[in-house]
C-alpha positions in Angstrom: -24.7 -37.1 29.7 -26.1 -34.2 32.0 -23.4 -32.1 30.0 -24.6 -32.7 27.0 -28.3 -32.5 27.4 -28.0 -29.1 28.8 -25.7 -28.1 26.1 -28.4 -29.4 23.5 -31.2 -27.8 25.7 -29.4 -24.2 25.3 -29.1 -24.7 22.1 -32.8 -25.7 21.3 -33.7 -22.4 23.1 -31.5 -20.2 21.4 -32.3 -21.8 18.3 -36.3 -20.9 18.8 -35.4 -17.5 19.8 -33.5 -17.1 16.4 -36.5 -18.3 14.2 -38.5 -15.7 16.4 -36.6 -12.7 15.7 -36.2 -13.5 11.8 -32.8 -12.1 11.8 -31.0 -12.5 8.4 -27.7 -11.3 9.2 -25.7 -12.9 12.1 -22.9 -11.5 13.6 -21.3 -14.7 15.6 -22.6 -17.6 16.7 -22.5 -18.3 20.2 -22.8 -22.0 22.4 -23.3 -21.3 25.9 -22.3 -24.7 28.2 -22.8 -25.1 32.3 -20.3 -27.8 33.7 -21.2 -29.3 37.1 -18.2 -29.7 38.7 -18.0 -29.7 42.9 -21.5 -28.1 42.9 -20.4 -25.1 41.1 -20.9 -23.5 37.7 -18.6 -22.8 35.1 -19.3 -21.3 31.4 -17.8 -21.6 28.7 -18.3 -19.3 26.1 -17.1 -20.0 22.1 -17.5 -17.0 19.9 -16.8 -17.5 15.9 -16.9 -14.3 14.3 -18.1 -13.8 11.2 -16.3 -13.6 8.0 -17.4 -9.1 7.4 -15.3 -9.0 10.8 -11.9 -10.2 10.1 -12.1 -9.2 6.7 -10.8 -5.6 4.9 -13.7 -3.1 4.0 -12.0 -2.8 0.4 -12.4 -6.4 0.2 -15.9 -7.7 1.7 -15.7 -11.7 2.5 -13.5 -14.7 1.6 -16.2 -15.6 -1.6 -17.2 -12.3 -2.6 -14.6 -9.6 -3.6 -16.3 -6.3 -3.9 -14.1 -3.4 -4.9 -15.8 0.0 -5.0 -19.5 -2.0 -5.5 -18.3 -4.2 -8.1 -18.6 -7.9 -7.3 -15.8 -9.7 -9.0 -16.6 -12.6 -8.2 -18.9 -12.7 -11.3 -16.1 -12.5 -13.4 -13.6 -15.3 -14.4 -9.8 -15.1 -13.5 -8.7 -13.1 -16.3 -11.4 -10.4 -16.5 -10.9 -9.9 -12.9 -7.3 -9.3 -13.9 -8.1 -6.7 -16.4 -10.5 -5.2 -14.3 -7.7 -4.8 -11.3 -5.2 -3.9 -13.6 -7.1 -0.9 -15.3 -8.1 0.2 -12.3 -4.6 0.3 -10.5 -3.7 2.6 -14.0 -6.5 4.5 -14.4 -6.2 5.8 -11.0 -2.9 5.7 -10.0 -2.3 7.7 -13.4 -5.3 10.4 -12.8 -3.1 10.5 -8.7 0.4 10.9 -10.4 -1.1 13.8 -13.1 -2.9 15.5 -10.8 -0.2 15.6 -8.3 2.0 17.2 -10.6 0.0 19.3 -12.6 -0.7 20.8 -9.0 3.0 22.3 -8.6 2.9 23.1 -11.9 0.7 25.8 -10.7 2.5 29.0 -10.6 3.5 29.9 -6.4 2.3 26.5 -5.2 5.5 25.0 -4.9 6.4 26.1 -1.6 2.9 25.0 -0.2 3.9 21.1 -0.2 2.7 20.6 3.5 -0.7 22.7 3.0 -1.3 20.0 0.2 -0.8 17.0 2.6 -3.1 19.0 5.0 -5.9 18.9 2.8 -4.9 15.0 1.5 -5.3 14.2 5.0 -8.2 15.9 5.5 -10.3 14.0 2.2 -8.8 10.6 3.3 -9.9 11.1 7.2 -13.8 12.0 5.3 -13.2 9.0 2.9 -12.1 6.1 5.1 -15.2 7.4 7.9 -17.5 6.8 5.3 -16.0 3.8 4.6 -16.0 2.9 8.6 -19.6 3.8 8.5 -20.6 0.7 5.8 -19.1 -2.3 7.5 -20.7 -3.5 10.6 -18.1 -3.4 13.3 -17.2 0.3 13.8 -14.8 -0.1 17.0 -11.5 0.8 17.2 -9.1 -2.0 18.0 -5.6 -0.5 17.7 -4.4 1.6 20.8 -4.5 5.6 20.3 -0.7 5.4 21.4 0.4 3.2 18.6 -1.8 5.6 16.2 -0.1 8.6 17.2 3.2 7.1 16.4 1.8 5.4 12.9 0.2 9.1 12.4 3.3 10.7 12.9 5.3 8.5 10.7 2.7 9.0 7.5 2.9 12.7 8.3 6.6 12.3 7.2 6.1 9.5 4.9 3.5 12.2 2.7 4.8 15.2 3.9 8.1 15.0 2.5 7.3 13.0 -0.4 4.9 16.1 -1.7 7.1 19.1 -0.4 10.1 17.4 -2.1 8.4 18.2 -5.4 9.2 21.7 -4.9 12.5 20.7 -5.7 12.5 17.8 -7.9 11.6 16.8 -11.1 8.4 13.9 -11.0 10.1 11.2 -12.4 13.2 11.8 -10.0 10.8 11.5 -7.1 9.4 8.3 -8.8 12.6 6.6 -8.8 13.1 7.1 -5.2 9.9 6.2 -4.5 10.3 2.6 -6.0 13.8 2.1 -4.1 12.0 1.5 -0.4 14.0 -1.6 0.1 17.6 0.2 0.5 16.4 2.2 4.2 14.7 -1.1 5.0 17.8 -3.4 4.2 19.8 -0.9 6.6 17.9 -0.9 9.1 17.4 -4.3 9.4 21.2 -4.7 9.0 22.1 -2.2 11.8 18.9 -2.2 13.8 18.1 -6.1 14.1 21.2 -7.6 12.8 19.8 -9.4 9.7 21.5 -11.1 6.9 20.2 -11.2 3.6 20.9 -13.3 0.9 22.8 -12.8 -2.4 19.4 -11.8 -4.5 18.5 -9.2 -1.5 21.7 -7.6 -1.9 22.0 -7.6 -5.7 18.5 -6.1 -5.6 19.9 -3.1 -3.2 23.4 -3.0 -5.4 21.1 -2.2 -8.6 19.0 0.1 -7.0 21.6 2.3 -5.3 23.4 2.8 -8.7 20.3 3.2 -10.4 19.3 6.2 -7.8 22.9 8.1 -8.6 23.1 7.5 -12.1 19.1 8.8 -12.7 20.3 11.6 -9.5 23.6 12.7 -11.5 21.3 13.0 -14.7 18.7 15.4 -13.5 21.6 17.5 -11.3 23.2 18.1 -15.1 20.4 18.9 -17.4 17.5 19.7 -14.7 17.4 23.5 -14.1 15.1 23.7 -10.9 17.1 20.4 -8.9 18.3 20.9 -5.7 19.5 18.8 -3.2 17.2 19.4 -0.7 14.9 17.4 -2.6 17.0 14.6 -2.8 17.1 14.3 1.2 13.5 15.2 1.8 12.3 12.0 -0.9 15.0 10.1 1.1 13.8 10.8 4.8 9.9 10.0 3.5 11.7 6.8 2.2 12.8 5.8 5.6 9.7 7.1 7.3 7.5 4.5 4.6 9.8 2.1 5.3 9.3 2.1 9.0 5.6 2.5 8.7 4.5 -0.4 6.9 6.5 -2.6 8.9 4.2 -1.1 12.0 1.1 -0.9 10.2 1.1 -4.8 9.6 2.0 -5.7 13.3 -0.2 -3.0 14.1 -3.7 -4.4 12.2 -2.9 -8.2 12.5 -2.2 -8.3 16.3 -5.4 -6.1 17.0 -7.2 -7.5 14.0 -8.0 -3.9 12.8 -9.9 -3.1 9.4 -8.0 -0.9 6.5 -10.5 2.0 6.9 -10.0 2.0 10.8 -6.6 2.7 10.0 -6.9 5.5 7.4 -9.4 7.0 9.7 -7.2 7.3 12.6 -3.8 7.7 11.3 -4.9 10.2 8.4 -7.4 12.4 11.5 -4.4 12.4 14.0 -1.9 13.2 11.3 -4.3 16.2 10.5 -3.9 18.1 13.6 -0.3 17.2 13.1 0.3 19.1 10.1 -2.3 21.9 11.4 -0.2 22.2 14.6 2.8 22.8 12.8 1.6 24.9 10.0 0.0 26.8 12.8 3.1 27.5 14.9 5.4 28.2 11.5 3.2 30.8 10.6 2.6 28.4 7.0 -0.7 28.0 7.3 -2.3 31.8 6.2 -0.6 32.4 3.3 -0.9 28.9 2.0 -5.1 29.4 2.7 -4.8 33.1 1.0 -3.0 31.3 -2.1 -5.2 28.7 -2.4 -8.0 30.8 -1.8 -7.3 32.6 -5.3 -7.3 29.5 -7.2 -9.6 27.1 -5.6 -10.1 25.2 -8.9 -6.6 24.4 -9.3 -6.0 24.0 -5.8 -8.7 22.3 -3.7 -10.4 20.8 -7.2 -7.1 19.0 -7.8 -6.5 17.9 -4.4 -9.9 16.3 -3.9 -9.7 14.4 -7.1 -5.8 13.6 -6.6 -7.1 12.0 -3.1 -10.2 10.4 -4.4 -7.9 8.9 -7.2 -5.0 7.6 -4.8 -7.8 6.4 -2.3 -9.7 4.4 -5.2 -6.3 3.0 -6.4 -5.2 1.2 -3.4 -8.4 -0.9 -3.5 -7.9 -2.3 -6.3 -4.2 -2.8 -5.2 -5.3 -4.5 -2.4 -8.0 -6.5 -4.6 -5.0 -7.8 -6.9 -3.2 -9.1 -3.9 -5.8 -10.8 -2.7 -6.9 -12.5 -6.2 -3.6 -13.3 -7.9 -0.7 -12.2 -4.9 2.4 -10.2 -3.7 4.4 -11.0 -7.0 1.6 -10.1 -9.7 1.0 -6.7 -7.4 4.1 -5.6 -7.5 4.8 -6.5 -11.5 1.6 -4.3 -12.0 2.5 -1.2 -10.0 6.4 -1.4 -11.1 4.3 -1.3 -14.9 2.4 1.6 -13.7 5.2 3.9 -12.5 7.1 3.3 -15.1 4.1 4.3 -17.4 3.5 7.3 -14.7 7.4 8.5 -15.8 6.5 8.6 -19.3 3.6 10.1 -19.4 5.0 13.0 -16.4 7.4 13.7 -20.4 5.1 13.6 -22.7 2.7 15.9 -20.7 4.8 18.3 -18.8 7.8 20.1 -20.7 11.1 19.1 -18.7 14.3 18.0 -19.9 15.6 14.5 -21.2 18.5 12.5 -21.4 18.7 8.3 -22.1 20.6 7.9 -18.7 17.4 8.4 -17.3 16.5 5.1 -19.5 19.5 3.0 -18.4 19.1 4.0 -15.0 15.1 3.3 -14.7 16.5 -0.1 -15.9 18.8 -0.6 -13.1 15.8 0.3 -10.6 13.7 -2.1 -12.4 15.8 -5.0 -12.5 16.6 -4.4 -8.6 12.7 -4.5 -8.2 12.1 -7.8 -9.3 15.3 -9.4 -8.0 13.5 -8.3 -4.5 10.5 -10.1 -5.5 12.4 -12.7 -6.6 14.0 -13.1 -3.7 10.5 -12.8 -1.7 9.2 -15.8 -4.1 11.6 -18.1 -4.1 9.9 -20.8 -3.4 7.3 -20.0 -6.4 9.5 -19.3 -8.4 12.5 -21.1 -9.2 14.8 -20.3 -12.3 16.6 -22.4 -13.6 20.9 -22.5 -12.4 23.8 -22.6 -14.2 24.5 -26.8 -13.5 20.7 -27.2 -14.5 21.2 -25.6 -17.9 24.7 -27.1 -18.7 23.3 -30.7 -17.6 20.0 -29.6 -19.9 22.5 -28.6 -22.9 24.9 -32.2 -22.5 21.5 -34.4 -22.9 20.6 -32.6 -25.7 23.7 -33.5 -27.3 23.6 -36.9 -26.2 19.8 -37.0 -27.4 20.9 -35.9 -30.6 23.9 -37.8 -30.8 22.0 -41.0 -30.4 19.2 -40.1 -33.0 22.1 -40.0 -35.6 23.8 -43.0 -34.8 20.5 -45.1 -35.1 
């Protein structure tokens, strides 16, 4: 009884000194309780946080889901589909354009790490604006485990943008969708996992897919080189290694998404500097650039604005309608990036890179197949024979009567 009058008592008070103070926004709600046990105190202190704390910036609370100030929450299901949808291609397309209509520009090809400078440097700005509108600004994840994530986008970025220097845009593409073959080999020779049959047929398809769309552009692209083709591979391993840390990273310190870009992007920054710095790359990169600031810093700030804007709603279509519908959507939008990369910049083509897009594809979804099992179940073999035999028998028996 004592126990809970003075637990009631507390809570009177801090009740009182709540309707005082007129707050409208709460962060936690608190219950102090003194236990008298062998004429000593003890509290115990519950904290619930609130829902803005645990949740991502992009995505504001559990009800509300507010991407770039839209509430669509407003909206039914399906116009908050085609809302996500256009927003994942708008962007994403704008990103892909700009990123190669900048080493279209004549001497810029060589400058592939000064670019990721730069990215780095709008998405450090972007996400501490972003950490500046959400209420808890701390930083949860240890600066060790940020210098490794840091050093891991540097390569992830990094390589993906110098490798344009020698590879056609849709060839990088490709590779870019094929993530799951370093990440089924390392987890094969690394942790010792097995994977099932759809797993493996997903990796089967996209291996050939990569050396049949690889042994295309090596015979009809004039500017391919094979340096390209291991630079777009290490970045592949690199991204494959980094979202694995990322997601241990932000759910075992319960860190927000622009805490991360903040961070990672800021560290990898004087990364890049550093070594631009001691290579010597980094005066006649700001010379070039200084000639053509338009064409150089104009298209990097909207190619960063653009990618930044794109993985909100990416995260946004998650959220809403899942993994499966995410993935269908992005696999749509870089196939659609490919096209447009041939209708808007002259380069070679050949139908193998058709067949062998296909191969990637089908190896995509087979990997969310595989992922979704459980959601989604095709029919097997025995089902559809057993399915075919009482349809004979069905029709069988409406003759006879």
């Amino acid at each position: 009884m004592d126990l809970t009058q003075q637990a009631t008592d507390i809570q009177n008070k801090r009740v009182e000194e709540t309707n005082k103070d007129n707050s409208e926004s709460i962060e936690c709600s608190k219950i102090t309780m003194d236990v008298k046990f062998n004429n000593s105190r003890k509290y115990i202190s519950i904290t619930v946080p609130s829902k803005t704390q645990t949740m991502s910036p992009h995505i504001k609370s559990i009800d509300d889901i507010v991407v770039l100030g839209m509430n669509l929450s407003k909206f039914n299901k399906l116009t908050q589909f085609f809302i996500c949808v256009a927003g994942v291609f708008v962007f994403y397309l704008i990103y892909g354009y700009l990123q190669e209509l900048i080493f279209s520009v004549e001497g810029f090809k060589s400058y592939g790490w000064y670019l990721t400078l730069v990215q780095f440097a709008f998405y450090s700005i972007f996400g501490l604006i972003e950490l500046q509108l959400i209420q808890d600004k701390r930083r949860r994840i240890p600066g060790k485990t940020y210098m490794i994530i840091a050093f891991l986008t540097v390569g992830t970025m990094g390589l993906s943008n110098t490798s344009l220097g020698y590879l056609n845009y849709p060839t990088q593409v490709i590779f870019k969708c094929c993530k799951l073959i370093p990440v089924m080999l390392g987890g094969v020779f690394i942790q010792g996992k097995r994977y099932n049959v759809a797993d493996v047929s997903a990796a089967i398809c996209m291996s050939l897919g990569l050396i049949w769309f690889t042994l295309a552009d090596s015979t009809i692209a004039p500017n391919f080189n094979l340096t390209g083709v291991v630079l777009i591979s290490l970045a592949l391993c690199a991204d494959a290694v980094i979202g694995n840390v990322q997601e241990k990273a932000m759910k075992l310190h319960n860190a927000s998404n622009s805490e991360m870009v903040l961070y990672s992007y800021s560290i990898g920054f004087v990364y890049i500097l550093l070594g631009l710095t001691c290579t010597s790359g980094l005066g006649p990169a700001v010379t070039f650039c200084a000639k053509n600031p338009i064409r150089t810093y104009g298209y990097a700030f909207l190619f960063s604005l653009t990618g930044y804007f794109g993985i909100s709603f990416v995260l946004a279509l998650i959220k809403i309608f899942g993994a499966l519908i995410a993935v269908t959507v992005t696999t749509g939008r870089k196939a659609m990036t490919i096209v447009l990369s041939f209708i808007f910049f002259t380069k070679p083509f050949t139908f193998q890179y058709v067949w062998s897009g296909f191969l990637v594809v089908l190896g995509i979804f087979l990997n969310v197949y595989s992922k979704n099992m459980d959601k989604v179940r095709l029919p097997s073999l025995y089902d559809l024979i057993n399915k075919s035999v009482e349809a004979r028998k069905s029709r069988t028996l409406a003759q006879t009567v």
